[in-house]
C-alpha positions, 0 to 999 in steps of 0.5 A, a space after each residue: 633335281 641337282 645332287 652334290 655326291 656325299 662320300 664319307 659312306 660305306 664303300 666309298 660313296 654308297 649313300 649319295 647314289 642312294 639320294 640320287 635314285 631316291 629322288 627319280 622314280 618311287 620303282 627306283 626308290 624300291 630297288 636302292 631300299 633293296 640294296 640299301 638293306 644289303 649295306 653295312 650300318 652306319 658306324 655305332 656312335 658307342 666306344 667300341 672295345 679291343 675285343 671284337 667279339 662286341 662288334 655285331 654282325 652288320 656294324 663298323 669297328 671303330 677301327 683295327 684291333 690286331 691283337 700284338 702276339 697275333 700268329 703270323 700267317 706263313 708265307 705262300 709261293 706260287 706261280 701263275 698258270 705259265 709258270 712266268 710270274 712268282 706271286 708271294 703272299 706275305 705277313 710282316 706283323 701288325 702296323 700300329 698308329 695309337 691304339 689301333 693295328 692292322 696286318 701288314 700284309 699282302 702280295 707280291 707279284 713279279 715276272 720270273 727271268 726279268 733283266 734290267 730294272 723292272 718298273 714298279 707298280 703298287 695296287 691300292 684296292 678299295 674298301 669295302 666290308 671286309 667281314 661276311 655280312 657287311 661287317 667292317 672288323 679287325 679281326 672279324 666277329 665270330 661266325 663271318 668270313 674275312 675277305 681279302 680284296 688285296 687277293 681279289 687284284 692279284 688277277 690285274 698284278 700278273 697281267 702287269 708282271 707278264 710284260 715286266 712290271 713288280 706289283 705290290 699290293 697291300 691288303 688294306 681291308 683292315 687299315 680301311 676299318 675306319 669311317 673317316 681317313 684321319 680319324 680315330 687313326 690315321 689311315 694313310 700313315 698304316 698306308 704308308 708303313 705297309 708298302 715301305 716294308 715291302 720296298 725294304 724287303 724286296 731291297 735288301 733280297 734283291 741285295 742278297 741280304 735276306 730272302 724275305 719272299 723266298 724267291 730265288 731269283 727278283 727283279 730289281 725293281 726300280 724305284 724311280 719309276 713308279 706307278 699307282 693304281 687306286 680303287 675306290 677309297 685308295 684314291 686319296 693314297 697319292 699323298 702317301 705314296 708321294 712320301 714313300 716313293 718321292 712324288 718326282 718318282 711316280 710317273 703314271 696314277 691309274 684310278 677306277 670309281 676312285 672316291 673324293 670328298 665331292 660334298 662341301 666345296 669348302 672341304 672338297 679333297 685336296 687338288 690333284 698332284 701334277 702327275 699324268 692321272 686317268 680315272 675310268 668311272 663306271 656310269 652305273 656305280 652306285 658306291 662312288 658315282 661321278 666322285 671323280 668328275 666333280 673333283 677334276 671339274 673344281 680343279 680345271 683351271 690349276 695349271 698343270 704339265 701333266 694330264 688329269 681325266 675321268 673317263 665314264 662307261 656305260 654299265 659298269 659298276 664299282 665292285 666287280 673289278 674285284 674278284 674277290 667282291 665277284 667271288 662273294 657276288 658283291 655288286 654295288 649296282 641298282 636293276 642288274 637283276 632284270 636288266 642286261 649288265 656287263 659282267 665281272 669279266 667284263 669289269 676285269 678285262 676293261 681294267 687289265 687293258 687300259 690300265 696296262 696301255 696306260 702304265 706302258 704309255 706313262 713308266 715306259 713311253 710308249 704310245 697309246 690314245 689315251 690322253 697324255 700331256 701332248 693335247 689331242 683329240 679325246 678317242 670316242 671309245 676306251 676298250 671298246 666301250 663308248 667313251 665319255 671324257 672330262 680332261 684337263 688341258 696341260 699346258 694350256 696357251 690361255 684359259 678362260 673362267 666363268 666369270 671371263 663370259 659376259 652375257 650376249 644379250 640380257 639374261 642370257 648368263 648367269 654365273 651360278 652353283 649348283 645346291 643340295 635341292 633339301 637345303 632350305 637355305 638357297 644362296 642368291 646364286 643358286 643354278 635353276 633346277 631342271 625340270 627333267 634329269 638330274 645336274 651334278 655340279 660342286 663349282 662355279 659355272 657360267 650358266 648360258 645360252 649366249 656368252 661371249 669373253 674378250 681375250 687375246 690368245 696367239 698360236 692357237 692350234 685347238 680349244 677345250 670345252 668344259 661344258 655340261 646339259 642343264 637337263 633333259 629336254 626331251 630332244 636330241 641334246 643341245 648343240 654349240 654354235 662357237 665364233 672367233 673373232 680374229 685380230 684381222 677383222 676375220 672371224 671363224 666358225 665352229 659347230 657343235 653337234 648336239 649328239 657330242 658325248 659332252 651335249 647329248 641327251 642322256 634321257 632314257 626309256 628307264 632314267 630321266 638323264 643324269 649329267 656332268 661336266 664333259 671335255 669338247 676338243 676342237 682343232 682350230 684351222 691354220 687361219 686362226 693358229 697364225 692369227 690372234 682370237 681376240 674374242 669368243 662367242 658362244 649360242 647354244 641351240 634352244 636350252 642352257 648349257 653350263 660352262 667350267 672353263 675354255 682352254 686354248 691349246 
């Protein structure tokens, strides 16, 4: 079965893993009928009023209805355990687009004692029910709890502002009320009003103007060295942070499960911003899913200066890295009652370490094994953790398409995209369906078992494969057999083992396997670096592999 991952849903992206599990087993069908009976209702197609109290326990507001002589809540100053980092939680009022409001509040998290400008860091958090009983409501109906997930990163802000960093992080669980970003309101513009009252103010105190946070001493934080971190819906807030900030000025975007819209290629989420870009994506997320993959897989062939990737680990969920949704035991994932899953710790923990590794690596230039814009060999494991890459080339020397590869011998490629397999209506070029596991796919791939591309490329010091199963076979996976065809006349071999991250099968005692596209990275010998690749040849093992694009480096 092939899925294309629906993301105009409840968390993010709930309903398209709901489909997925739907189709694998009738247990698995059982377990996301569990889940699914946890999850908010769909948003109510009757006109919602100001006055919340019609908003039932379980339904979606249309979106925020702060009242305008809302109380302000009073300001709070502490600090963390070591007494190093002031942390503030402030309320500016309501920000307001049309007939809707929202607070504009949230934390402030700085080191005590900083000399020099401080790298500034905002935490977009994600959005989930912001009201006990899976309610989206501003304010919340009588009887439910309001959760504040901007509190729920305060956690990852002290580790940031341990080392030096200010940390900014807007509550957006009203602003986020809303089923689509641009509509009924604009999310993105209450987005940006937020964190620009937080710039200001943190200006004119550390100027001595004001003392809207009530610290006595501030870092001046320095805003032309920016980085993003964004969960889940706050994905997309690049666009507004690029219209606060300056896009020139946001060196660094750290992003985890974070939600695009994967469903339609002809309404697919606008292409990535040329900025260094790493997404960590938990293989058990049941919210958001491979939203990501998808997304960075229909723009791999963008030229770029700066990286792009998704790393996928095994286990992990959406929610825990929230402590707010762990506190309220919120968890997207399917079968981690019976079976044995990281835990919440586990979660914040993977978060604090890459993403500080990360922001150190991007704001401050030191260096890390992660992927940067030098092209190098992708790390086998992130955080400990076995590690599973799709990455971009920056720079890239040549890169070739689907459509470059012809086929060796009659029938042995096709170029093909994957569909909705509900959809009646096929398109002539639909790719076959695998009769075991699931492939994930929005774009156009070359679907092969022999290929081969005619090209000229010169200096080359290694090459990029973008390449996925086409199922599960029920063997060790599908390796790669590459040759080169130099201009004089020689002509090099590579192998790709079929138990490579990007090749292997996925299949398990308890899933049948699900795949997306995958990064192979290959050092090329000096014989071909001082020579010219004129041609490529591809032979997979015994099954089809499916290929985005070859870059050469």
């Amino acid at each position: 079965m092939v899925w294309n991952y629906t993301n105009h849903t409840y968390f993010g992206g709930f309903m398209s893993n709901f489909k997925r599990h739907l189709a694998l087993s009738l247990s698995t069908l059982l377990l996301a009928a569990s889940l699914a009976a946890c999850s908010p209702s769909a948003p109510n197609a009757e006109t919602f009023e100001p006055d919340q109290n019609i908003v039932k326990i379980g339904e979606a507001a249309d979106g925020p209805h702060a009242a305008k002589d809302r109380k302000l809540a009073k300001r709070v100053v502490s600090e963390n355990a070591t007494g190093t980092v002031s942390i503030v939680e402030i309320d500016f009022g309501n920000t307001s687009v049309g007939d809707f409001s929202a607070p504009a509040r949230g934390l402030l998290v700085a080191p005590k004692n900083f000399d020099g400008k401080s790298p500034l860091v905002v935490l977009s958090h994600l959005r989930a029910p912001n009201c006990s009983e899976n309610t989206f409501a501003y304010p919340c109906p009588a009887k439910t709890t309001e959760y504040r997930f901007d509190r729920g990163m305060t956690y990852f802000a002290e580790t940031l502002a341990e080392t030096g960093y200010t940390v900014i992080i807007p509550d957006l669980g009203g602003v986020y009320i809303g089923w689509d970003i641009k509509a009924p309101y604009d999310q993105h513009e209450m987005w940006k009003d937020i964190v620009s009252k937080f710039v200001s103010n943190l200006k004119s105190d550390v100027a001595g103007q004001t003392n809207t946070f009530g610290l006595k001493t501030l870092p001046t934080p320095d805003l032309s060295n920016v980085g993003l971190f964004l969960h889940s819906r706050s994905g997309a807030a690049v666009i507004p942070a690029a219209e606060v900030f300056g896009k020139g000025n946001i060196k660094g975007i750290f992003a985890y499960g974070p939600s695009y819209d994967t469903q339609e290629l002809e309404n697919i989420s606008p292409a990535p911003q040329d900025i260094p870009y790493l997404a960590v994506v938990g293989e058990s997320d049941a919210d958001v899913g491979p939203s990501a993959n998808l997304w960075i897989s229909h723009y791999l062939p963008q030229k770029r200066k700066h990286t792009i990737s998704v790393v996928a680990v095994p286990g992990f969920g959406h929610m825990l890295i929230n402590q707010e949704a762990e506190k309220y035991q919120i968890d997207d994932r399917i079968g981690c009652d019976e079976a044995d899953c990281p835990d919440a710790t586990a979660h914040q923990k993977l978060v604090k370490e890459i993403g500080l590794e990360w922001f150190n690596a991007t704001l401050r230039g030191k260096e890390t094994n992660l992927p940067l814009d030098k092209v190098e060999a992708l790390p086998d494991s992130v955080a400990g953790l076995p590690a599973r890459w799709l990455a971009a080339t920056p720079n890239a020397l040549r890169s070739l398409s689907p459509t470059d590869f012809k086929p060796a011998k009659d029938g042995s490629a096709t170029i093909c995209v994957h569909t909705d397999p509900m959809n009646p209506n096929k398109p002539e070029n639909a790719c076959p369906m695998p009769e075991l596991g699931i492939v994930l796919g929005l774009t156009e791939v070359n679907y092969f078992t022999e290929a081969v591309a005619e090209t000229s490329v010169k200096g080359a010091h290694g090459m990029a494969l973008h390449v996925s199963p086409t199922g599960s076979y029920g063997d060790a996976g599908t390796g790669l057999d590459i040759t080169l065809t130099l201009d004089n006349g020689k002509e090099e071999k590579l192998r790709v083992s079929p138990q490579h991250p990007a090749l292997i099968n996925r299949e398990t005692d308890t899933d049948n396997g699900t795949y997306q596209l995958g990064t192979i990275r290959l050092t090329l010998p000096a014989s071909v670096t001082d020579a010219t690749i004129t041609r490529i040849h591809l032979k997979t093992d015994n099954h089809p592999v499916q290929l985005r694009t070859v870059d050469f480096f």
